[in-house]
N, C-alpha and C positions, 0 to 999 in steps of 0.2 A: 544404498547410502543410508546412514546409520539418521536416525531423529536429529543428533546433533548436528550434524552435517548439514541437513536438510533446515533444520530452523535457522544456522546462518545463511544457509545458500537463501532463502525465503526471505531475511530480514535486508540481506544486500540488495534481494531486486528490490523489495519494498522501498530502499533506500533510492536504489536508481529509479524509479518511476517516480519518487517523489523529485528527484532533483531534475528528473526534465518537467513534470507537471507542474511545478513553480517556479521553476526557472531559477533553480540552486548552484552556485557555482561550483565548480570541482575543490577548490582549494578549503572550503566549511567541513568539516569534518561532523556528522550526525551519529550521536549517542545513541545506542539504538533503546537502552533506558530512560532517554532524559525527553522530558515535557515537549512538543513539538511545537507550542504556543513560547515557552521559554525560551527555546534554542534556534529557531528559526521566524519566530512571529506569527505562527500559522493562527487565522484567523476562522473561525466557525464556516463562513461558505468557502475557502480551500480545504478546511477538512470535509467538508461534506465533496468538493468536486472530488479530491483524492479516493474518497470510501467509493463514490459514483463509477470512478477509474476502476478501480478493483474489482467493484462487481461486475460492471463492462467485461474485464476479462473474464472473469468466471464464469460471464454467461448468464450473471442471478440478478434478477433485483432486490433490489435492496431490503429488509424483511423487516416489517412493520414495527418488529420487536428489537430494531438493532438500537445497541447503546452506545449514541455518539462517541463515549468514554471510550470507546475502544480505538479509538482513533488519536489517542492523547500521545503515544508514543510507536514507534515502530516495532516496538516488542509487544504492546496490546494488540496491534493490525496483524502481525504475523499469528500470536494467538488466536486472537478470531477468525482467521483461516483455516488454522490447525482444526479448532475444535466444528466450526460450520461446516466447512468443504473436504475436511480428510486429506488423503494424499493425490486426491483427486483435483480438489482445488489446488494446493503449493503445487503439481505439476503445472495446471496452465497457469499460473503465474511468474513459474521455471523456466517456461519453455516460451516467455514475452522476451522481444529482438528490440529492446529498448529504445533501439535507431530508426525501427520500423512502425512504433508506438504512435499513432497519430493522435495529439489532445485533441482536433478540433472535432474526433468521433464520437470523444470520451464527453464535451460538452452539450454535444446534440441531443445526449441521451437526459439533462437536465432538460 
């Protein structure tokens, strides 16, 4: 799968793990550009639970030097995967069964 392919496929889960971790309806359509605070309301502790989600899959905590800002948009989150975790990280976050995604694990870890 070519980069390209692979940063949309990366930015749709992204998309879906944010719409079950907030409980987004299907019908909202997310920019994968646009403000995440603009477009949906996201407020500083659901970006932090969402970033929390993410490293939960990857398996990492969360790294002393991480810059919330990354988390502004869905195309910053998928970047800071890209450049953190490699193809190693977008696979397990590829390879999340969205249906099988449990939040109440993702909270424990707060």
């Amino acid at each position: 799968m070519s980069d390209f392919n692979n940063r949309a496929a990366l930015e749709q889960k992204i998309a879906d793990i944010l719409r079950k971790l907030l409980m987004i309806e299907d019908d909202i359509v997310l920019d994968v550009k646009a403000d995440l605070v603009g477009q949906i309301g996201l407020d500083s502790i659901e970006a932090f639970d969402a970033v929390a989600t993410l490293h939960e899959i990857l398996g990492e905590s969360i790294p002393t030097t991480f810059n919330p800002k990354a988390s502004n948009s869905i195309d910053l989150l998928s970047t800071y995967i890209f450049q953190q975790f490699g193809d190693t990280g977008v696979g397990k976050i590829l390879a999340v069964d969205i249906d099988e995604l449990n939040m109440a694990d993702a909270d424990d870890s707060l």
